[in-house]
N, C-alpha and C positions, 0 to 999 in steps of 0.2 A: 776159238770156240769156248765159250763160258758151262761149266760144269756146274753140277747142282749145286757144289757147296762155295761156286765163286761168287765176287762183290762185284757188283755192277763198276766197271771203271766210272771214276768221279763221281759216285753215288757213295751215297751214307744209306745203314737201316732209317724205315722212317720211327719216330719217335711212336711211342705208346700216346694215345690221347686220353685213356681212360680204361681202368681196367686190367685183364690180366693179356699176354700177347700171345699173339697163335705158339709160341714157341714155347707158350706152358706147357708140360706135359700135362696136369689136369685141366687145359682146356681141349688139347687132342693128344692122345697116345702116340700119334707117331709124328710128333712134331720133331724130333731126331733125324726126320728124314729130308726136311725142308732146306732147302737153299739157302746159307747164312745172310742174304739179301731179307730174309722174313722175321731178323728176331726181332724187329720193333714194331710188326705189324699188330695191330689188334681188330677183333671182329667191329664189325660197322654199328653204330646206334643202334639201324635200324632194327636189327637183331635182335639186340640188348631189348630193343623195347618190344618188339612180338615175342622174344621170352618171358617177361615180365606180365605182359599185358593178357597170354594165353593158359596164364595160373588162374585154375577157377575158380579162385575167390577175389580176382580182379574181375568188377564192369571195367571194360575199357570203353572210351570216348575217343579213341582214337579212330582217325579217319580210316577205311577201309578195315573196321573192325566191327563190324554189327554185330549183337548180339543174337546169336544163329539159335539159340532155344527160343527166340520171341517170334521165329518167323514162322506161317502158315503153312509148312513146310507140302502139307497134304494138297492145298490151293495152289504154290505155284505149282507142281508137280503137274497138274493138271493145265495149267494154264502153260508151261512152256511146252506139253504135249502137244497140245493145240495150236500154237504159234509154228511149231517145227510142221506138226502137219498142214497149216493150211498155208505155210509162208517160209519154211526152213531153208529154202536157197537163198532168199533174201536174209532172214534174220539169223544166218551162220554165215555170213560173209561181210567184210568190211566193206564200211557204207563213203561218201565223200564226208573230207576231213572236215566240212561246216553240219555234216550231218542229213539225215535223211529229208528230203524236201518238205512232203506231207507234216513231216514235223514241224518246221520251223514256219510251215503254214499255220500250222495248231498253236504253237504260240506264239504269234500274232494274233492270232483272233481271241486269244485272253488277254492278253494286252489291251488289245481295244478295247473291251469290256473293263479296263482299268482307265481307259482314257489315253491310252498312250498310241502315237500311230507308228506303225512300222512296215517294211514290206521286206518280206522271208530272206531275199539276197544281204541285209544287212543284219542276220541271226545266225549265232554260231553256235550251237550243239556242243559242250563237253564234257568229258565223260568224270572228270575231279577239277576240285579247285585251283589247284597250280595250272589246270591248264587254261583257268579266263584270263587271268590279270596277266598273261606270260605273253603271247602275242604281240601286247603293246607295251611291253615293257620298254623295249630299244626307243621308243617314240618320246619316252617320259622320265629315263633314269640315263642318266651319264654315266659314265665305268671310272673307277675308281669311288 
């Protein structure tokens, strides 16, 4: 049985990629208490950059960081009222994973007003951009 301060047998700590390591005391106080498997751990990017990016004298353009003092905050308030009451069993529950139908009716028919012809079964609904090109990745990229 492996105890909090054993090494993974045949494991190494992983290396620092950047940064200072969980094992800093000025990055956590009780980093003394960690399992010596963590001294080479460090926090994820992703962190590093919503620390960075949620200082407020940073705009950030980073995806899933809108700038929350630009939004009509009084209008949606009102609008997802409205949603919740006339439609909130549907629009608080997961829809199919191509998306709500009506929708992908709705664009197609802007579509065709672009000239493009399409029909809904071949429209996928996503919610970020990792998840368009990600589906047909296997189809189009070799590994390695």
């Amino acid at each position: 049985m492996l105890m909090a301060n054993d090494e993974l047998p045949g494991h190494s700590p992983a290396r620092p990629r950047s940064g200072r390591t969980v094992l800093d005391p000025h990055f956590d106080p009780h980093s003394d208490r960690y399992a010596a498997r963590a001294a080479g751990m460090t926090a994820s990017e992703i962190r590093a950059l919503f620390a960075v990016a949620s200082r407020p004298e940073v705009v950030s353009l980073a995806g899933g960081m809108p700038n929350l003092t630009a939004l009509p905050l009084d209008a949606l308030s009102t609008q997802v009222a409205q949603i919740i009451a006339e439609d909130g069993l549907t629009a608080l529950q997961y829809t199919s994973a191509h998306g709500l139908p009506p929708l992908r009716e709705q664009i197609c028919d802007v579509m065709a007003l672009e000239g493009i012809t399409a029909h809904s079964d071949d429209v996928v609904v996503t919610v970020g951009s990792p998840d368009g090109p990600r589906p047909g990745d296997p189809a189009v990229l070799r590994s390695g």
